[in-house]
MIDO-245599 format. One record per atom (N, C-alpha, C, CB): residue number from 0; residue in three letters; y, x negated, z. Coordinates in steps of 0.02 Angstrom, whole numbers, plus 50000, padded with zeros to 5 digits. Atoms other than C-alpha are relative to their C-alpha. Glycine has a CB too. Layout:
N
pos,code,c2,c1,c3
NUM,ALA,Y,X,Z
...
//
This chain:
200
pos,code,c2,c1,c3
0,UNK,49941,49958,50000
0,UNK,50000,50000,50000
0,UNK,50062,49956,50000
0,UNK,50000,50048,50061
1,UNK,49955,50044,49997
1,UNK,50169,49932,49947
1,UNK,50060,50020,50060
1,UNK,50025,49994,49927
2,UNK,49949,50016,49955
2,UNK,50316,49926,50064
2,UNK,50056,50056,49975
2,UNK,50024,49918,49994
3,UNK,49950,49984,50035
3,UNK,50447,50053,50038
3,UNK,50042,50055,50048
3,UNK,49974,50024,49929
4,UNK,49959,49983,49961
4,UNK,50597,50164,50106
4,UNK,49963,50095,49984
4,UNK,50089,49966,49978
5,UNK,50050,49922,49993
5,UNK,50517,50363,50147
5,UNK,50082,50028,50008
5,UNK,49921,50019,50092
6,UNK,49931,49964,49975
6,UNK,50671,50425,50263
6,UNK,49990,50018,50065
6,UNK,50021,50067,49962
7,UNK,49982,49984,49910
7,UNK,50709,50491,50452
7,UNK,49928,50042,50004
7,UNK,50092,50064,50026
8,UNK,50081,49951,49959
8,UNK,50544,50576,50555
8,UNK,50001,50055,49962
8,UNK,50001,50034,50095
9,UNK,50031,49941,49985
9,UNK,50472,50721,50499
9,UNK,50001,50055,50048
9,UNK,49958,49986,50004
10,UNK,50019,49945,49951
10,UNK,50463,50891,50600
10,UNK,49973,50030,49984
10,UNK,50032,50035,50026
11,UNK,50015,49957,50025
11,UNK,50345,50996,50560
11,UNK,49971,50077,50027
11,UNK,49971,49969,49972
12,UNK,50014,49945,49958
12,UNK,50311,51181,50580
12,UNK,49968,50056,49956
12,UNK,50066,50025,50036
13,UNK,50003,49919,50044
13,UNK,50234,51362,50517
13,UNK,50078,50050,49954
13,UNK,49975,50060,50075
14,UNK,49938,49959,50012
14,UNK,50418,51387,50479
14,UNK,50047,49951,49932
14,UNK,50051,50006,50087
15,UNK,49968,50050,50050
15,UNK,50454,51223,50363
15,UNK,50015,49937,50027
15,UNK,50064,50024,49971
16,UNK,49984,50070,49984
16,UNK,50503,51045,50370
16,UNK,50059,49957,49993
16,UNK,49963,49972,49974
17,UNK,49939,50011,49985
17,UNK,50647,50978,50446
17,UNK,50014,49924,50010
17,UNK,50014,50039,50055
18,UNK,49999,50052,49989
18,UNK,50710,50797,50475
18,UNK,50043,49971,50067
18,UNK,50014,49981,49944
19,UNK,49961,50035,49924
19,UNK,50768,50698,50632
19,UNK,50044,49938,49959
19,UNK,49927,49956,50075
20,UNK,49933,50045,50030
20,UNK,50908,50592,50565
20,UNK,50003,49949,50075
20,UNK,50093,50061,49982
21,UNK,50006,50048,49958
21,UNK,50902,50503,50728
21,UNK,49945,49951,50014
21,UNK,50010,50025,50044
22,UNK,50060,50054,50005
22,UNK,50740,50418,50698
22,UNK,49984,49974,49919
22,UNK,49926,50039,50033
23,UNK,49986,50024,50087
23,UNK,50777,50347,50536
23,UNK,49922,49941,49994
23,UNK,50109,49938,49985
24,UNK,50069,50039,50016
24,UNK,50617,50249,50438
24,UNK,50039,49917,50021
24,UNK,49965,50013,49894
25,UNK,49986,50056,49985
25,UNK,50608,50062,50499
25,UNK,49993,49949,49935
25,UNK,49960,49987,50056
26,UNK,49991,50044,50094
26,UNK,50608,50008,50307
26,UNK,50057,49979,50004
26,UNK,49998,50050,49918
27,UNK,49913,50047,50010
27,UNK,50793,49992,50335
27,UNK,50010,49942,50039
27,UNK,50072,50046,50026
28,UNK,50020,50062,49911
28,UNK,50777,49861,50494
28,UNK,49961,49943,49970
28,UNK,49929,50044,50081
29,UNK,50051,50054,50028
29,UNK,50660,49754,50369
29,UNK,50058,49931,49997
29,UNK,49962,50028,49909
30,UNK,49985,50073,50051
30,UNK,50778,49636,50265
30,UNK,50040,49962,50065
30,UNK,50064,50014,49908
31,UNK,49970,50055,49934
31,UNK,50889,49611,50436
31,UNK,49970,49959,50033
31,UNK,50023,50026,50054
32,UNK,50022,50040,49949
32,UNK,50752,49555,50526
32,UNK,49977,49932,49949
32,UNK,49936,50041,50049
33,UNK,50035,50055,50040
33,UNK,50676,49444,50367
33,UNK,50057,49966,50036
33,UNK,49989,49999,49907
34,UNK,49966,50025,50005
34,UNK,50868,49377,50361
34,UNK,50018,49968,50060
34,UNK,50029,50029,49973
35,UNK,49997,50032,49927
35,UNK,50892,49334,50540
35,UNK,49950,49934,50014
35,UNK,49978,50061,50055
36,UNK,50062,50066,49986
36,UNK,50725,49225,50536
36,UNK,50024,49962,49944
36,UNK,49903,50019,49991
37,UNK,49993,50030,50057
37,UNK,50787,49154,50373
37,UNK,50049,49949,50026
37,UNK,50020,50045,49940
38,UNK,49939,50018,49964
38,UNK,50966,49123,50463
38,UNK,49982,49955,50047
38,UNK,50035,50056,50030
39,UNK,49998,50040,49959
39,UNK,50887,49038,50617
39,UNK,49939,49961,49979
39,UNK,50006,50027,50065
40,UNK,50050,50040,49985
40,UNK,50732,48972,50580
40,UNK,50007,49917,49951
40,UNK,49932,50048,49983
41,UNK,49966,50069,50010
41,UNK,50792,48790,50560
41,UNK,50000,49959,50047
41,UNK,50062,50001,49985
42,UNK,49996,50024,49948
42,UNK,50820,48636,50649
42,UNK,50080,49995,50035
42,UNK,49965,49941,49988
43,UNK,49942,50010,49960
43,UNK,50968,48619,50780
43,UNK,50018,49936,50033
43,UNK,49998,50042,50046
44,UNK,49988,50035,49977
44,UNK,51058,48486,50818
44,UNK,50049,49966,50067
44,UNK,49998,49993,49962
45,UNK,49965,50000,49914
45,UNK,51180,48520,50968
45,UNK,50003,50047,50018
45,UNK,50066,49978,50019
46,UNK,50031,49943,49986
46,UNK,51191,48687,51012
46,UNK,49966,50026,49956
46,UNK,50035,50040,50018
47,UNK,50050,49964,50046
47,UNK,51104,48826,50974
47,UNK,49996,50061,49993
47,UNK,49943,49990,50012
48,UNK,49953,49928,50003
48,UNK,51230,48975,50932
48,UNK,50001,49977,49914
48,UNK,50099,50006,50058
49,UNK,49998,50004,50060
49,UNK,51223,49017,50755
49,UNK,50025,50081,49994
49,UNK,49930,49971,49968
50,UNK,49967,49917,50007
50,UNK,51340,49186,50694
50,UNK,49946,50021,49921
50,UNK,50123,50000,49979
51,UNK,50034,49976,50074
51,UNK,51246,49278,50540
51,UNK,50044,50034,49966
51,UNK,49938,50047,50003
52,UNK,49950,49987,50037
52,UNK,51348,49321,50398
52,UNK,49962,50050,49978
52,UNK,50031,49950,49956
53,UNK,50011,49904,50032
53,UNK,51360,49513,50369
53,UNK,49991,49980,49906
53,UNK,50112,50075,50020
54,UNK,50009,50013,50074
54,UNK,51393,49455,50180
54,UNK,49928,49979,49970
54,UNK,50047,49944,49983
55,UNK,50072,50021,50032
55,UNK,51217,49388,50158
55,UNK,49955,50055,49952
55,UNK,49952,49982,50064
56,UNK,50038,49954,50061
56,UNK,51138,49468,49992
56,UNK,49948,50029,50027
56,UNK,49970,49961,49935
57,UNK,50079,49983,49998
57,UNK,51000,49588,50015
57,UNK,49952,49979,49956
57,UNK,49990,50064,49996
58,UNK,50057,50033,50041
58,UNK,50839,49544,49965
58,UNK,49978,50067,49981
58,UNK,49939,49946,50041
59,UNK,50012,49941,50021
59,UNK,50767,49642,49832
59,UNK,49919,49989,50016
59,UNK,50030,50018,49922
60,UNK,50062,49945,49970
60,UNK,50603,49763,49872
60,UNK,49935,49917,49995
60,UNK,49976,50103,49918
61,UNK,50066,50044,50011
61,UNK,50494,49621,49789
61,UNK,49995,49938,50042
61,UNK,49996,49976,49926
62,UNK,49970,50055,49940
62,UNK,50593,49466,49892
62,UNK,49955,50037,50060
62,UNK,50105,50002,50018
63,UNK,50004,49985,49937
63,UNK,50574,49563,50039
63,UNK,49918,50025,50035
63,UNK,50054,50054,50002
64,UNK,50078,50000,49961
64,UNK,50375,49607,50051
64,UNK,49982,49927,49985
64,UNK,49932,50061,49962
65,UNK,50029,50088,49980
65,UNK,50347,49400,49998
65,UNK,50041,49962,50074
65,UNK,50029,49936,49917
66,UNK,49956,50035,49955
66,UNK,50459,49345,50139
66,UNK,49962,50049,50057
66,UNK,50093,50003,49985
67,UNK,50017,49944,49936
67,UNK,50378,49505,50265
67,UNK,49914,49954,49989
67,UNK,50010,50122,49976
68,UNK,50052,50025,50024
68,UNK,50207,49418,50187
68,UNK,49979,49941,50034
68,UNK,50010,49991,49938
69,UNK,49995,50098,49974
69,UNK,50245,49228,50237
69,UNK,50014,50040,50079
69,UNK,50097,49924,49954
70,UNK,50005,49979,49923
70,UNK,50293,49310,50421
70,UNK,49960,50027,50026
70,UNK,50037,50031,50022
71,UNK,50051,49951,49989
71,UNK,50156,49418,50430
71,UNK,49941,49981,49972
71,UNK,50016,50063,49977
72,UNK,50040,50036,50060
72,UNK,50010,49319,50363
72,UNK,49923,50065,49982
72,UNK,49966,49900,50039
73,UNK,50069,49940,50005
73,UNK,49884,49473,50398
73,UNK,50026,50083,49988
73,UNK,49950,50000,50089
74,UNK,49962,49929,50044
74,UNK,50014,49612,50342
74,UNK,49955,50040,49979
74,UNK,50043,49987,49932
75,UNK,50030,49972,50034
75,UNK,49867,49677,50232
75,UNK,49948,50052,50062
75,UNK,49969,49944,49947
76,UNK,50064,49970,49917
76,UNK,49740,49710,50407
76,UNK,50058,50049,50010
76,UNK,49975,49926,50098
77,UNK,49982,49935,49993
77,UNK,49883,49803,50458
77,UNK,50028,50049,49994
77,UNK,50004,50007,50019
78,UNK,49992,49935,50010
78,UNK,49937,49903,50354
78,UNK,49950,50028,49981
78,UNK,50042,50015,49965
79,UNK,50060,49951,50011
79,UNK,49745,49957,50319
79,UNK,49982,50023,50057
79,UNK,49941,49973,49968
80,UNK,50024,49971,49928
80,UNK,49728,49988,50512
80,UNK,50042,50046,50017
80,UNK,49996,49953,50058
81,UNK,49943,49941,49988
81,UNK,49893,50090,50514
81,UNK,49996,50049,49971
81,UNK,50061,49990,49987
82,UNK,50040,49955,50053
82,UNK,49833,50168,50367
82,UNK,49962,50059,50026
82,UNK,49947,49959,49963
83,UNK,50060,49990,49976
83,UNK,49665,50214,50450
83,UNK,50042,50056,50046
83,UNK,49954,49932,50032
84,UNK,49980,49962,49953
84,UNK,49757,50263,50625
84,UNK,50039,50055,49986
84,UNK,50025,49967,50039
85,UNK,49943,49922,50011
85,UNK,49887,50375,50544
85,UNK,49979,50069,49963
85,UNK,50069,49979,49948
86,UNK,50064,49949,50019
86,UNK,49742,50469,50448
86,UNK,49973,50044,50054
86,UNK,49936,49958,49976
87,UNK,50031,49997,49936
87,UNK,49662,50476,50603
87,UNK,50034,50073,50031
87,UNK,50017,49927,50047
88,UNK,49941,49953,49945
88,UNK,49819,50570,50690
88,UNK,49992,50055,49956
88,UNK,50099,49972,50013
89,UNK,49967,49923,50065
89,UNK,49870,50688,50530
89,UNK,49914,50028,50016
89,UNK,50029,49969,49866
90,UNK,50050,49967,49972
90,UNK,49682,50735,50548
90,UNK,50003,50046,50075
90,UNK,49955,49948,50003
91,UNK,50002,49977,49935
91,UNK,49689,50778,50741
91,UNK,50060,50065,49988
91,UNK,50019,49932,50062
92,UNK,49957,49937,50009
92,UNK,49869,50876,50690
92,UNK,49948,50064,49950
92,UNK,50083,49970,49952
93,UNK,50025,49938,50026
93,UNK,49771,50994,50565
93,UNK,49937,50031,50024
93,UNK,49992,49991,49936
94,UNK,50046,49972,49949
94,UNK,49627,51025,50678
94,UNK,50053,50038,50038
94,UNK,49956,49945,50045
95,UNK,49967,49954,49977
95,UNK,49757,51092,50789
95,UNK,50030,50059,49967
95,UNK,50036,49974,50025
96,UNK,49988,49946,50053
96,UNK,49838,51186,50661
96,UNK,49954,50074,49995
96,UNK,49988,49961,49933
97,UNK,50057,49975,50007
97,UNK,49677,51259,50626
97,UNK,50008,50048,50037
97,UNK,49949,49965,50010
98,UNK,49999,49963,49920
98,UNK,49654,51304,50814
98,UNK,50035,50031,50016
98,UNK,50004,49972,50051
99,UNK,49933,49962,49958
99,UNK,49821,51382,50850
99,UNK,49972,50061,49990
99,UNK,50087,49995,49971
100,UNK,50037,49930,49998
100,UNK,49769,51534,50915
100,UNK,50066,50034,50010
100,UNK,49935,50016,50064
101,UNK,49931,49979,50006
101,UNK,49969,51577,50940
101,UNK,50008,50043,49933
101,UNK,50048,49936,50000
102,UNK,49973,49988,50080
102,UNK,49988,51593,50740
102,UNK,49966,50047,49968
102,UNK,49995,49940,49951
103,UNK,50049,49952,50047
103,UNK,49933,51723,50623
103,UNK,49962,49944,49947
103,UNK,50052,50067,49950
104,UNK,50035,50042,50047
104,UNK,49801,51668,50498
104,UNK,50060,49952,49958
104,UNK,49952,50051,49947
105,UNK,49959,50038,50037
105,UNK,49950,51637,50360
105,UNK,50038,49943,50023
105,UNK,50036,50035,49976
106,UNK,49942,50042,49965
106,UNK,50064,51546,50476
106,UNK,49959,49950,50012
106,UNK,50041,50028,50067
107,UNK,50049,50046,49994
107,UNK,49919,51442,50520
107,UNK,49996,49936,49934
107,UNK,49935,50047,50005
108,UNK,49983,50008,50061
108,UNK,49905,51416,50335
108,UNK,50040,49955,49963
108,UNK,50015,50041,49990
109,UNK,49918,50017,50035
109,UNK,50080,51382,50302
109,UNK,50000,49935,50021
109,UNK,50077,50045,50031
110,UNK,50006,50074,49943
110,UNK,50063,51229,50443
110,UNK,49937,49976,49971
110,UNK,49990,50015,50100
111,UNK,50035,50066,50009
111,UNK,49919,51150,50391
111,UNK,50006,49979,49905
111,UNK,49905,50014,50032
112,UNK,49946,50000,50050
112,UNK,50008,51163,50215
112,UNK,50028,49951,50001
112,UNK,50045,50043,50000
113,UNK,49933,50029,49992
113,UNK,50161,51075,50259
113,UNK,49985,49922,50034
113,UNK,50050,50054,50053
114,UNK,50033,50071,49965
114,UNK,50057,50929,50383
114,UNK,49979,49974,49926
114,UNK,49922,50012,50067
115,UNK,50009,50028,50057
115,UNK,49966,50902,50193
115,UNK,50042,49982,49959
115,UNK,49970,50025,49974
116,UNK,49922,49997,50043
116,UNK,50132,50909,50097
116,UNK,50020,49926,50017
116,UNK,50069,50067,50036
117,UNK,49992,50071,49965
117,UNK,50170,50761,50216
117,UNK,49965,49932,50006
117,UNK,50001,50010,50052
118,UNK,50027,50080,50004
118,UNK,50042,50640,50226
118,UNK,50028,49947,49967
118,UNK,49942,49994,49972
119,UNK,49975,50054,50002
119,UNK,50095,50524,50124
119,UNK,50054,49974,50044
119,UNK,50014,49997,49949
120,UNK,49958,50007,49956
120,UNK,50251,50524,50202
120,UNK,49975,49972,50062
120,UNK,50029,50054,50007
121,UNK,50022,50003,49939
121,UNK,50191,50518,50362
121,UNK,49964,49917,50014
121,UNK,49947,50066,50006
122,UNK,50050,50062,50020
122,UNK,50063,50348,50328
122,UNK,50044,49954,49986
122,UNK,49948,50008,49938
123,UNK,49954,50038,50032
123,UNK,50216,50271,50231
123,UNK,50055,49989,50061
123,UNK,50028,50038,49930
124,UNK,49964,50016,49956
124,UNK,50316,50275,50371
124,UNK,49986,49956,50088
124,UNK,50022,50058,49999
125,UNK,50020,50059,49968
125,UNK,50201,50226,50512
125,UNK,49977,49912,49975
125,UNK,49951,50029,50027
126,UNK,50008,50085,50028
126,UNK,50161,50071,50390
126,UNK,50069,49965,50023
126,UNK,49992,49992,49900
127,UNK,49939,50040,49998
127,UNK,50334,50013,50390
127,UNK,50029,49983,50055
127,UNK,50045,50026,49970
128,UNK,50001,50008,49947
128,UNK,50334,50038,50569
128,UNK,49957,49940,50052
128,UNK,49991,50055,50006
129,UNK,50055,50038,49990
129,UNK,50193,49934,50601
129,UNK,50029,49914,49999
129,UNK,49944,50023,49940
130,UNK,49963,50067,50044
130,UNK,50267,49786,50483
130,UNK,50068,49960,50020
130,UNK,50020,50026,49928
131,UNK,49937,50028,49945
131,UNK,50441,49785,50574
131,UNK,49981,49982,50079
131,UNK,50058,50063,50008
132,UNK,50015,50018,49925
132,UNK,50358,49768,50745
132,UNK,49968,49917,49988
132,UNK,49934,50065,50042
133,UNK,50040,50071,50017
133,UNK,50261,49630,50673
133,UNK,50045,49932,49986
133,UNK,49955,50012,49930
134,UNK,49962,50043,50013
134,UNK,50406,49545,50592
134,UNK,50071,49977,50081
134,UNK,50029,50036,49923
135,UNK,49966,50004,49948
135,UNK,50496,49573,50746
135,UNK,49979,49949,50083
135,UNK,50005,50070,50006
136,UNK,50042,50048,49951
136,UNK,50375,49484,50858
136,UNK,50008,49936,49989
136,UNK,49928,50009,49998
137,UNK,49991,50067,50044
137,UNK,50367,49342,50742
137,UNK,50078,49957,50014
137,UNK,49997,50026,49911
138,UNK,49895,50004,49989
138,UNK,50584,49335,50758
138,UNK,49995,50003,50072
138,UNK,50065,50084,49966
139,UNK,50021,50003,49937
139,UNK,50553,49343,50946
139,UNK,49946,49920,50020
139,UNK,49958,50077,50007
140,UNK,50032,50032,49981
140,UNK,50430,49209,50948
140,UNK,50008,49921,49990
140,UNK,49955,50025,49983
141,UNK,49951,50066,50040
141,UNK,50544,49077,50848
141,UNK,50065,49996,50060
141,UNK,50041,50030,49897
142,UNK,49944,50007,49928
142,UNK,50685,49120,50995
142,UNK,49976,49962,50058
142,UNK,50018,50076,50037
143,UNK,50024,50038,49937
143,UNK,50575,49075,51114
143,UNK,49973,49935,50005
143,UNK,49955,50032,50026
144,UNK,50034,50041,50015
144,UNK,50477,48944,51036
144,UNK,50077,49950,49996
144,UNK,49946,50020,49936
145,UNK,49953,50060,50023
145,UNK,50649,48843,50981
145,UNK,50059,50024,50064
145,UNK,50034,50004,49897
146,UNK,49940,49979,49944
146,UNK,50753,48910,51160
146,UNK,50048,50003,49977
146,UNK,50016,49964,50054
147,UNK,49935,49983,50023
147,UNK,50871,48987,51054
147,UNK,50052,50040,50057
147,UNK,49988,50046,49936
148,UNK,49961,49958,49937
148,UNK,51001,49037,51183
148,UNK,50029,50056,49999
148,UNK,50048,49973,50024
149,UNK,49978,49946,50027
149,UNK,51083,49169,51091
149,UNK,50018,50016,49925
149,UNK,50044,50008,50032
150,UNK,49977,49976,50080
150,UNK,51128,49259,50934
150,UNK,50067,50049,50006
150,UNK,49930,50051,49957
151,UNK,49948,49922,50001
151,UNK,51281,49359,50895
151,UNK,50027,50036,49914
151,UNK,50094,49973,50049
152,UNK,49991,49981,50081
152,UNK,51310,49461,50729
152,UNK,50066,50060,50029
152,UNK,49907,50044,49946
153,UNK,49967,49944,50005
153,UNK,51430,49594,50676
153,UNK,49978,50068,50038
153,UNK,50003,50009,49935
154,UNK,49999,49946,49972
154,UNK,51438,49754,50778
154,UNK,49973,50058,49961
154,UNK,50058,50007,50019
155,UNK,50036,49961,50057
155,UNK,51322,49843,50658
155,UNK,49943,50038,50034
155,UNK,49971,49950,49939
156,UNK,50067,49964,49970
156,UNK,51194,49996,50710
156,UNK,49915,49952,49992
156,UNK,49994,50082,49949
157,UNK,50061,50025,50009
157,UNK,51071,49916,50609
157,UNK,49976,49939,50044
157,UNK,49998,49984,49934
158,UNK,49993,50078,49966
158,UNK,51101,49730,50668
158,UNK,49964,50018,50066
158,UNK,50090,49966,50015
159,UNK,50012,49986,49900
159,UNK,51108,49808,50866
159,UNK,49930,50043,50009
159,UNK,50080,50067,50046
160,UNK,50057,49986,50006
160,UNK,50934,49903,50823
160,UNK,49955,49951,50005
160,UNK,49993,50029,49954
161,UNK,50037,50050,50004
161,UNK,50872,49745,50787
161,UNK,49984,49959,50046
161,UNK,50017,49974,49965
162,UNK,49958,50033,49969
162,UNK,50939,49645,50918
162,UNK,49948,50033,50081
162,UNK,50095,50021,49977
163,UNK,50059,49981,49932
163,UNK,50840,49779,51060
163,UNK,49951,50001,49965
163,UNK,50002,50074,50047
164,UNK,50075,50023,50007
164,UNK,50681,49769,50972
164,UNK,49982,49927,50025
164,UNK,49980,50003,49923
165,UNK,50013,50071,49972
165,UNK,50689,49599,51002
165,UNK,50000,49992,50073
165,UNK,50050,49952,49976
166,UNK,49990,50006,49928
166,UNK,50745,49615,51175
166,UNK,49918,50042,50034
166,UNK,50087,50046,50024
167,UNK,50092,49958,50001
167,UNK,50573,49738,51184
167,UNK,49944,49936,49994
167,UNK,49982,50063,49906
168,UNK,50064,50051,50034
168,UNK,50474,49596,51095
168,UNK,49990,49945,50072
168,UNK,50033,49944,49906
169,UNK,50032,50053,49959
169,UNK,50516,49477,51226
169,UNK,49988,50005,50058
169,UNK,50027,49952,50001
170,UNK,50025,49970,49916
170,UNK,50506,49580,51390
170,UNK,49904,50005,49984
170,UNK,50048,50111,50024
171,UNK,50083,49990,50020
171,UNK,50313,49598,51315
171,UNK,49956,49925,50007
171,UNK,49993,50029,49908
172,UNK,50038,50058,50027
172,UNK,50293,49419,51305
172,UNK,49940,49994,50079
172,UNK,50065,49916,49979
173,UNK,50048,50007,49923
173,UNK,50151,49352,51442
173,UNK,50038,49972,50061
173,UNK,49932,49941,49992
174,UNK,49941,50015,49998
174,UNK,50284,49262,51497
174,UNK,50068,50036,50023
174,UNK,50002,49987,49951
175,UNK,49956,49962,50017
175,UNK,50413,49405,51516
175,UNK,50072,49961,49977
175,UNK,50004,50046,50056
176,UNK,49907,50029,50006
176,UNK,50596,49339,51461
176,UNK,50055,50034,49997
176,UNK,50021,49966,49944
177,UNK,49934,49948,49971
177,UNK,50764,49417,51525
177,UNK,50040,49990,49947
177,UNK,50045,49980,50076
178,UNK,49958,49997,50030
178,UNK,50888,49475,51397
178,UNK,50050,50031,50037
178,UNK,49985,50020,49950
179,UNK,49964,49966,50004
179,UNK,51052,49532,51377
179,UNK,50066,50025,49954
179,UNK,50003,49990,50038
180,UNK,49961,49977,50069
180,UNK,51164,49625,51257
180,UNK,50072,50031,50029
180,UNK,49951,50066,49949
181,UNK,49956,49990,49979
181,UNK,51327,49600,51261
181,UNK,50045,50019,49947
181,UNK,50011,49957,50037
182,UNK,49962,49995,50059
182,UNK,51476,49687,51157
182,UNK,50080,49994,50004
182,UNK,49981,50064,49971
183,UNK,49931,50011,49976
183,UNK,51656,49612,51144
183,UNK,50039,49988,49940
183,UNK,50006,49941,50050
184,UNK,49977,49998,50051
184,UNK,51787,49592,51037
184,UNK,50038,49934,49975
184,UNK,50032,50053,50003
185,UNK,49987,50076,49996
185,UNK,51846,49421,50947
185,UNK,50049,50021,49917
185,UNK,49909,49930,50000
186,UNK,49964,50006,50081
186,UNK,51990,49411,50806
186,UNK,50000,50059,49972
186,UNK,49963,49953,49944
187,UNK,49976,49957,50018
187,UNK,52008,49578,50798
187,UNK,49923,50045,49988
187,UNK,50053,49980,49945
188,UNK,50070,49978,50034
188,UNK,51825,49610,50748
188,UNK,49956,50012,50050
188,UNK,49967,49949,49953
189,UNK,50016,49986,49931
189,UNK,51692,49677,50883
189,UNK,49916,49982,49956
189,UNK,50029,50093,50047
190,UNK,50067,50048,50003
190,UNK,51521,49568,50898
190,UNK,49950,50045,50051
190,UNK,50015,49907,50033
191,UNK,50051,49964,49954
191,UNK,51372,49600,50990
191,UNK,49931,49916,50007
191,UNK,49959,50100,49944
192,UNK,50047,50089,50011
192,UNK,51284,49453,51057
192,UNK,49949,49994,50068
192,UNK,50072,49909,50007
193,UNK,50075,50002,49977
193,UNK,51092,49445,51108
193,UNK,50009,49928,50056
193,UNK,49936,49986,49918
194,UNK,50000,50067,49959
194,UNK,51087,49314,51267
194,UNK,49938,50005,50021
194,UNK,50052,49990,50060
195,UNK,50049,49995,49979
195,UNK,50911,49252,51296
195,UNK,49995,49963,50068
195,UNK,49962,49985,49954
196,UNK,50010,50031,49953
196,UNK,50883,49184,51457
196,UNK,49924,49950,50028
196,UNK,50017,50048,50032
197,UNK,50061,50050,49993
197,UNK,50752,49039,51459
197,UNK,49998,49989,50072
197,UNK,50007,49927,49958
198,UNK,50010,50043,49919
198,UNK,50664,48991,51621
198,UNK,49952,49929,49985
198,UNK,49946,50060,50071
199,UNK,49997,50083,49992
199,UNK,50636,48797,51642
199,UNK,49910,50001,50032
199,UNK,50082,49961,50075
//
């Protein structure tokens, strides 16, 4: 399965299918996180503050699964296991469906309809979900591995999405490691800057 942009969650119902705009697909969150590992993963020679330039070209669709590829060397395992698991689920939803003893036959119908309507969707989006956690670990594991002390980018949703996954990635580590996200304003322009806190 290739890599690609679906759109915000799913809702689904006997009544139609609606979208959550607040849980937008993590296809968009990709090229930042490639670009961030692209941006730091280097050597340093006195500190080890590096700003990321909002201007940096997106990478196109094909760039961006070889570069998710090289970070992800088993990408393929999982998006056939996400695959698998999200089958798995959409299955368990139309068994319920089925079951709803609430619904008239049609309405029943209509819903396990609308869950099929979706699958793809549905599969295409936990993939991409999967793939950003992965790439995100990876970008997490280069911070820690090279005691990057901090990062700060433009005051961007996406960027600052990015920015707590990471802070997620590394409270997980075995290890735990203390972040913090800070947002201030410099030259007129308002930053947001990831502070990792290494212990010795």
């Amino acid at each position: 399965m290739e890599l690609k942009y679906v759109g915000p969650k799913p809702i689904i119902s006997h009544t139609g299918i609606e979208f959550d705009n607040n849980k937008e697909d993590k296809y968009v969150y990709l090229n930042i996180v490639v670009q961030f590992h692209k941006t730091l993963n280097h050597e340093y020679f006195q500190d080890k503050s590096y700003k990321y330039e909002a201007s940096t070209k997106r990478l196109s669709s094909q760039d961006l699964n070889d570069e998710l590829k090289a970070l992800c060397p088993d990408i393929e395992t999982i998006i056939d296991m996400q695959d698998q698991e999200t089958d798995e689920y959409i299955q368990h939803d139309l068994k319920r469906a089925r079951d709803n003893s609430v619904l008239n036959e049609e309405n029943r119908n209509i819903l396990e309809n609308n869950i099929n309507l979706m699958r793809d969707y549905f599969i295409q989006r936990a993939v991409n979900k999967s793939v950003y956690y992965c790439a995100v670990d990876v970008l997490a594991k280069l911070l820690k591995d090279d005691s990057i002390d901090h990062i700060i980018v433009p005051m961007y949703q996406k960027f600052s999405h990015v920015l707590h996954s990471i802070q997620g990635s590394l409270k997980k580590q075995n290890r735990p490691i203390d972040t913090k996200l800070e947002i201030y304003e410099e030259d007129g322009k308002l930053l947001v800057k990831l502070q990792v806190i290494h212990q010795d």
